[in-house]
C-alpha positions in Angstrom: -17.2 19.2 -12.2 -16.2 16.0 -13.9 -14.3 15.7 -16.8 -16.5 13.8 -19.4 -13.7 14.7 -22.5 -12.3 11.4 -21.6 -15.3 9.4 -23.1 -13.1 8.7 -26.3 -13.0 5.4 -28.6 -10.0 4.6 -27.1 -9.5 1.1 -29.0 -9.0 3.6 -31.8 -6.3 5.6 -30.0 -2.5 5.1 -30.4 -0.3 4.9 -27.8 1.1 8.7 -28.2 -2.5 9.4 -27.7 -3.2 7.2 -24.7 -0.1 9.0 -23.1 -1.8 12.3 -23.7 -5.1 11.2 -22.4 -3.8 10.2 -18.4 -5.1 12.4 -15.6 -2.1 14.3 -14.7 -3.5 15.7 -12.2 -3.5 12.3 -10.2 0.1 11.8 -12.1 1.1 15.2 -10.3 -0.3 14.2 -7.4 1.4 11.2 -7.0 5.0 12.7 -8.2 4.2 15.4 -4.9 4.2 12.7 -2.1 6.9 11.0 -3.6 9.0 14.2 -3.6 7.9 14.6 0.4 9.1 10.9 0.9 12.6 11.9 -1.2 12.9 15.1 1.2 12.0 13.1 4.8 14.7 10.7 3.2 17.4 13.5 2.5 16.4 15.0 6.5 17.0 11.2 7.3 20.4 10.7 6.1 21.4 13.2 8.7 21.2 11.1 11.5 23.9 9.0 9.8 26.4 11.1 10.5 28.9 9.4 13.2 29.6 13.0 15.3 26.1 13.9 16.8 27.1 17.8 17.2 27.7 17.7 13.6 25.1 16.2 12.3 22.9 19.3 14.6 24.3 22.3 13.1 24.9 20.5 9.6 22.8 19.7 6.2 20.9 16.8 5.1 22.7 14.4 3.0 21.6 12.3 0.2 23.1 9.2 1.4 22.0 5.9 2.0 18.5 6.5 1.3 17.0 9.5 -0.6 19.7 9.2 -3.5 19.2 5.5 -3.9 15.2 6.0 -3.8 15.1 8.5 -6.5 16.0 5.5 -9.5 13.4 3.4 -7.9 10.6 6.2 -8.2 12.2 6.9 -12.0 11.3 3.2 -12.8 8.3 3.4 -11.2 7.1 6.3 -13.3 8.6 4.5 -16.1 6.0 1.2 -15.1 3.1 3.3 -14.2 2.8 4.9 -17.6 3.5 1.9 -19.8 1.1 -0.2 -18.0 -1.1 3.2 -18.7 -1.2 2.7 -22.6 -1.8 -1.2 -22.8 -5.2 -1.8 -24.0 -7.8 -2.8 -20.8 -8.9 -5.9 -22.0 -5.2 -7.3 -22.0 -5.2 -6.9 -18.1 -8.5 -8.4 -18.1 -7.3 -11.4 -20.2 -4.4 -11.6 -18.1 -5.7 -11.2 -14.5 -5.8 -14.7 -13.3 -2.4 -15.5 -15.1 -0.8 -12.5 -12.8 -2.4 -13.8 -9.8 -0.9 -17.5 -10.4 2.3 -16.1 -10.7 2.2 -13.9 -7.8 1.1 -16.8 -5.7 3.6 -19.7 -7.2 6.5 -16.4 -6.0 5.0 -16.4 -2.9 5.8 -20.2 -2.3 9.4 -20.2 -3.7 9.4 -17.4 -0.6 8.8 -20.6 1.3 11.3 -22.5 -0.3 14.1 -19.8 -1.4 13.5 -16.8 0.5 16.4 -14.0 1.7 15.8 -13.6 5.6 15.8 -10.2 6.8 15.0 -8.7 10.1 13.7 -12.1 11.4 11.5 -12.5 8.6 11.4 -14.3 5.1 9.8 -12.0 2.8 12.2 -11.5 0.0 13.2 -13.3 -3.1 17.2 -12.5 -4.0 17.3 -12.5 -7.9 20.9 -11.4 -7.8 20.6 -7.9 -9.1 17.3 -6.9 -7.0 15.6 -8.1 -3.7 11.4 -8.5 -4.7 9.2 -8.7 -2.6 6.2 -11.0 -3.7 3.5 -9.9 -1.1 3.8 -6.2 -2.4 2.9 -7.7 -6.2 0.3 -9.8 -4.1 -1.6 -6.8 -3.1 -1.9 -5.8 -6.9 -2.6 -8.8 -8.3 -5.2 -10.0 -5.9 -7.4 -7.1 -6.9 -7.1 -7.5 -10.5 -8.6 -11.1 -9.9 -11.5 -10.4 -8.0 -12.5 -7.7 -10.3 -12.2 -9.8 -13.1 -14.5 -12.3 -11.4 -17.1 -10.1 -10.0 -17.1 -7.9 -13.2 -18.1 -11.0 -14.8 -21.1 -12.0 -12.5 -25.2 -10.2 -11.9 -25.6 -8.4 -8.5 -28.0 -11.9 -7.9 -25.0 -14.1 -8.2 -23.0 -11.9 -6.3 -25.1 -12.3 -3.3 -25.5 -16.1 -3.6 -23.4 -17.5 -1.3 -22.1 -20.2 -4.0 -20.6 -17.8 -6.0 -18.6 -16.5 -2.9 -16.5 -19.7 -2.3 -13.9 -19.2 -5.1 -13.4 -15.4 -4.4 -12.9 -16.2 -0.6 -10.3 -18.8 -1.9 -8.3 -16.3 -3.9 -7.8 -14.3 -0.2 -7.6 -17.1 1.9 -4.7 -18.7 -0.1 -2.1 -15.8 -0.1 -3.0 -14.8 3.3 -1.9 -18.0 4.4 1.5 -17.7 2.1 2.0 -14.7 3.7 1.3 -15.4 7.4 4.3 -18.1 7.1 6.5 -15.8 6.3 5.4 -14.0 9.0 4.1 -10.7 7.7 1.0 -9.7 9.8 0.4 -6.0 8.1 0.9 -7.2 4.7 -2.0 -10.2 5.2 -4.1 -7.5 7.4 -4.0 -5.4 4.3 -4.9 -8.0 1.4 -7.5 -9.0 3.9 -9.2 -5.4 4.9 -8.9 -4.4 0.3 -10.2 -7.7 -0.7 -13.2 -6.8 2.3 -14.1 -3.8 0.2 -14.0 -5.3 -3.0 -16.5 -7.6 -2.1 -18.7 -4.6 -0.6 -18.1 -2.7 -3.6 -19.2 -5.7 -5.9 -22.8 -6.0 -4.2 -21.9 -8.6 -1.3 -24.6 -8.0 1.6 -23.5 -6.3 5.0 -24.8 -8.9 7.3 -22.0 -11.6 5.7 -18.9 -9.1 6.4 -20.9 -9.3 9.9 -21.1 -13.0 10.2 -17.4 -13.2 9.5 -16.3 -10.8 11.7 -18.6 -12.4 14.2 -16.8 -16.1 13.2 -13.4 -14.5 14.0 -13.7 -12.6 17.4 -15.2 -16.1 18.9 -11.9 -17.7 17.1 -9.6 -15.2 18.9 -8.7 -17.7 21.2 -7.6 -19.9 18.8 -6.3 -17.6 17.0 -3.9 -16.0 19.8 -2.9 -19.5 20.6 -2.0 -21.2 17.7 -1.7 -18.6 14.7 0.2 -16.0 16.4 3.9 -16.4 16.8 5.3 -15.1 20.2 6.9 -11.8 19.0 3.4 -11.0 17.4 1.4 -12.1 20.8 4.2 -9.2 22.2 3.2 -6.7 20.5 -0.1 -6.8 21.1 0.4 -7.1 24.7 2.5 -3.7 24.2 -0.2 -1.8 22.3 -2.3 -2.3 25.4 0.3 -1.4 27.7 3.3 0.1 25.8 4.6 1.5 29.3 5.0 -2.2 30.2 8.6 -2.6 28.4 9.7 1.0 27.5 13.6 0.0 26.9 12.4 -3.3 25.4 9.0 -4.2 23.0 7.3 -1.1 23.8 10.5 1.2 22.9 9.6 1.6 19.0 6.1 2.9 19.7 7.3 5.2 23.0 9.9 6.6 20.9 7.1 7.3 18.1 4.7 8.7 20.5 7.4 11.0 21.7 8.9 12.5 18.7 4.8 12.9 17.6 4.3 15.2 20.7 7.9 16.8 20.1 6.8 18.4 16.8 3.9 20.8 18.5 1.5 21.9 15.8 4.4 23.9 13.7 6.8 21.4 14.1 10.9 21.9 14.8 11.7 22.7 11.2 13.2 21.0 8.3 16.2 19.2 9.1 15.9 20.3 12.9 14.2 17.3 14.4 16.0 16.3 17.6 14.7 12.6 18.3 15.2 11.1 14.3 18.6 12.5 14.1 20.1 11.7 17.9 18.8 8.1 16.7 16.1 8.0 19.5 13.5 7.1 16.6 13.7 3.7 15.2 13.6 2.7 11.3 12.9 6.4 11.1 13.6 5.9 7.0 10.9 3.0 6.6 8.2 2.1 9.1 8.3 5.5 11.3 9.5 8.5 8.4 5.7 9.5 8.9 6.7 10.4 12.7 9.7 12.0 11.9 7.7 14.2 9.0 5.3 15.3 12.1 8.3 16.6 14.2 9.7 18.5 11.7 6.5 19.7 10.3 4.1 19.4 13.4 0.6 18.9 13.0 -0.2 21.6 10.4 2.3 19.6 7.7 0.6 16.4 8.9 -2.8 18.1 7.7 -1.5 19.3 4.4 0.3 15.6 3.9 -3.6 14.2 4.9 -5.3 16.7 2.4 -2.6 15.7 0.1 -3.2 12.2 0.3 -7.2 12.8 0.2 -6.7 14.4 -3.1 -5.1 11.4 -5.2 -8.3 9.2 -3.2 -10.6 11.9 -4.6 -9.0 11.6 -8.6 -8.9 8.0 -8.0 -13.0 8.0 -7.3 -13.3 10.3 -10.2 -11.7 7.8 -12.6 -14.3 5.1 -11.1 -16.7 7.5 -11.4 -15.9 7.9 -15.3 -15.6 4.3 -16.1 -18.4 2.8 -18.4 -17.5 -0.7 -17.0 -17.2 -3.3 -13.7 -14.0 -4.2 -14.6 -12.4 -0.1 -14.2 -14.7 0.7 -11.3 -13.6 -2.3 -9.6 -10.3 -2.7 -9.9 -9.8 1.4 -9.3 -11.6 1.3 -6.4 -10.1 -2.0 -5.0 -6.8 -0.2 -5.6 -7.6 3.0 -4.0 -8.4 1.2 -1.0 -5.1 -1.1 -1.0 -3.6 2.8 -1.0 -5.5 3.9 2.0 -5.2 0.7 3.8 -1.4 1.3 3.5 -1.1 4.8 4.5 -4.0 4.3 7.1 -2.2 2.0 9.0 0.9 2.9 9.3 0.1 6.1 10.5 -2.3 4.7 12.7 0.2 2.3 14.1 3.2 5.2 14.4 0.2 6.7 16.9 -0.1 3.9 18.9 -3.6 3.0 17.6 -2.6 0.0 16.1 -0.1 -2.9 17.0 3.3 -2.0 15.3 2.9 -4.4 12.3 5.7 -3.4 10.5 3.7 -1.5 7.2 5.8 1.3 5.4 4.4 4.4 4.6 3.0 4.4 1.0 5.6 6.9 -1.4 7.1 8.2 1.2 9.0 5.1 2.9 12.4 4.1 1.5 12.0 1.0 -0.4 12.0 -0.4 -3.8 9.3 -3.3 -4.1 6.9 -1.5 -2.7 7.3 2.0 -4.5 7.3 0.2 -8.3 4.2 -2.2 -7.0 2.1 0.8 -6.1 3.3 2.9 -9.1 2.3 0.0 -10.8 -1.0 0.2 -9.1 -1.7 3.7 -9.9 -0.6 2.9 -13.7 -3.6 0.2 -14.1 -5.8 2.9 -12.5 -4.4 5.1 -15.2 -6.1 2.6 -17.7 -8.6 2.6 -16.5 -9.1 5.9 -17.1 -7.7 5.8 -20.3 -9.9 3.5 -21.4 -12.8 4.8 -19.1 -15.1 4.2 -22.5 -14.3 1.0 -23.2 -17.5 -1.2 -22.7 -16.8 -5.1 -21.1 -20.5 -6.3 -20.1 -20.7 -10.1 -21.7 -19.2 -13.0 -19.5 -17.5 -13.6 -22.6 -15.4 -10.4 -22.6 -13.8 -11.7 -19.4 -12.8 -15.4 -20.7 
């Protein structure tokens, strides 16, 4: 049964009392799968070790990653629960401003970007590497719940209203197809798609545009795909075609999946992540090594894990007396699901390898704070489930 304690005046609250007012049971939830990533991390640092006997019969080790992650899940914590407190409306004022800036960082990508891995993603502020697409992913579903919040269901389904929404995607998932970073513009593309369901946007246009795009795939394939993208398409159909070369990463995966049986090896015990057979094992592919150690029955309690921070997240949506909350809670859910739903699809060979990290669990620090961040704003919404925006003037 639903919780309907939180219908409070919270524009009379202080912030102590806002604090004591979060669902910490989606807090709770969140803190488990980060402590599953930290642990995966700790088995991961294993494989470091330069003497592969060794590293068999020995412990995991904290070092490089699950130490280092641990202050970037503290901040994150630290972001999620101020951004908690801070009155709704200021997000709503605010929305298009964070949007502009997330876009104008995307272009100084273009300009100033760090390279890494063959790709220009990052933006090197001396103390910390940012990454402007994870912030993109937040801040593009603030804007388009602000906008449709603001409109009838009869606007939303005139195709007028559409064209500056459709502008707010189309311009950062250009930014961030130059970079190149197919999964990241998959992603804003597939959460802004559900916002615009969620808002009241008719079925048959998600059709039409679909439609509009598989009779552009030839286009597509050859002029917006770079070559290396092109490949790994090619190797999702065929992954046997170039085992020791494109197809290794997802063979590799595919083989330490089937390695774990439905127990799994065992904590620290899984052979292909720590005799270095798995690739990026601490990023892009830690949800394959969690299934070998674990097997399928640790995969199942990760899923259910996973579907019960979805399910508080529908609950605060649920609870929310205005657009704006269900929206953006919704919209952010999704970005959530999106993440976690590829990668793992794409670590089973049902999706092109499209480099997407597992959400809380992969090693990284962009990423982490930008989703805690995420979950904080839900937070609000939930905090301020009561708070009533209906007027087009409540969204100026």
């Amino acid at each position: 049964m639903l919780d309907y304690s939180v219908m409070k005046k919270s524009d009379r609250m202080n912030i102590f009392s806002k604090f004591l007012c979060l669902n910490w049971k989606l807090v709770f939830l969140i803190l488990c799968v980060c402590c599953v990533g930290i642990m995966i991390l700790y088995s991961a640092g294993k494989a470091e070790c330069p003497d592969a006997y060794k590293c068999l019969i020995s412990y995991g080790s904290w070092t490089p990653w699950a130490l280092s992650q641990i202050p970037k899940i503290l901040i994150g914590f630290c972001i999620l629960f101020v951004v908690a407190v801070i009155d709704l409306k200021v997000w709503v004022k605010y929305a298009y401003w964070i949007y502009g800036v997330s876009v104008f960082l995307l272009v100084c990508v273009m300009f100033f970007g760090h390279v890494g891995m063959g790709a220009q993603r990052w933006l090197n502020i001396g103390f910390i590497k940012i990454q402007p697409s994870e912030l993109m992913k937040i801040a593009l579903v603030l804007a388009l719940a602000k906008y449709f919040a603001a409109l009838s269901i009869n606007e939303i389904q005139s195709n007028y209203y559409l064209l500056f929404p459709a502008f707010l995607v189309l311009l950062p998932v250009g930014l961030v197809l130059q970079q190149p970073d197919l999964g990241t513009a998959m992603t804003l593309v597939l959460v802004s798609a559900i916002v615009f369901f969620i808002a009241g946007v008719q079925i048959w246009k998600f059709g039409a545009v679909l439609l509009v795009v598989l009779l552009s795939f030839p286009v597509i394939w050859s002029y917006g795909l770079h070559d290396y993208q092109k490949q790994r398409i090619i190797i999702f159909m065929n992954p046997e075609k170039d085992i020791m070369g494109s197809g290794y990463h997802i063979t590799q995966s595919k083989i330490t999946l089937g390695s774990g049986g439905f127990w799994g090896k065992g904590y620290l015990n899984g052979s292909q992540s720590h005799l270095n057979f798995l690739p990026e094992k601490q990023t892009d592919f830690i949800f394959t090594m969690f299934a070998e150690e674990f097997g399928m029955f640790g995969c199942l309690c990760l899923f259910a894990l996973i579907i019960a921070v979805l399910w508080q997240c529908y609950r605060v949506a649920f609870v929310s007396r205005n657009n704006f909350g269900k929206l953006l809670t919704l919209g952010l859910a999704a970005n959530f699901f999106i993440y976690f739903f590829i990668n793992t699809a794409m670590v089973m060979g049902l999706l092109p390898v499209v480099g997407v990290p597992s959400p809380l669990l992969s090693y990284g620090g962009t990423a982490m704070m930008t989703l805690l961040l995420g979950f904080g704003l839900i937070e609000c919404c939930y905090v301020h489930s009561d708070m009533l925006i209906s007027s087009k003037s409540d969204y100026l």
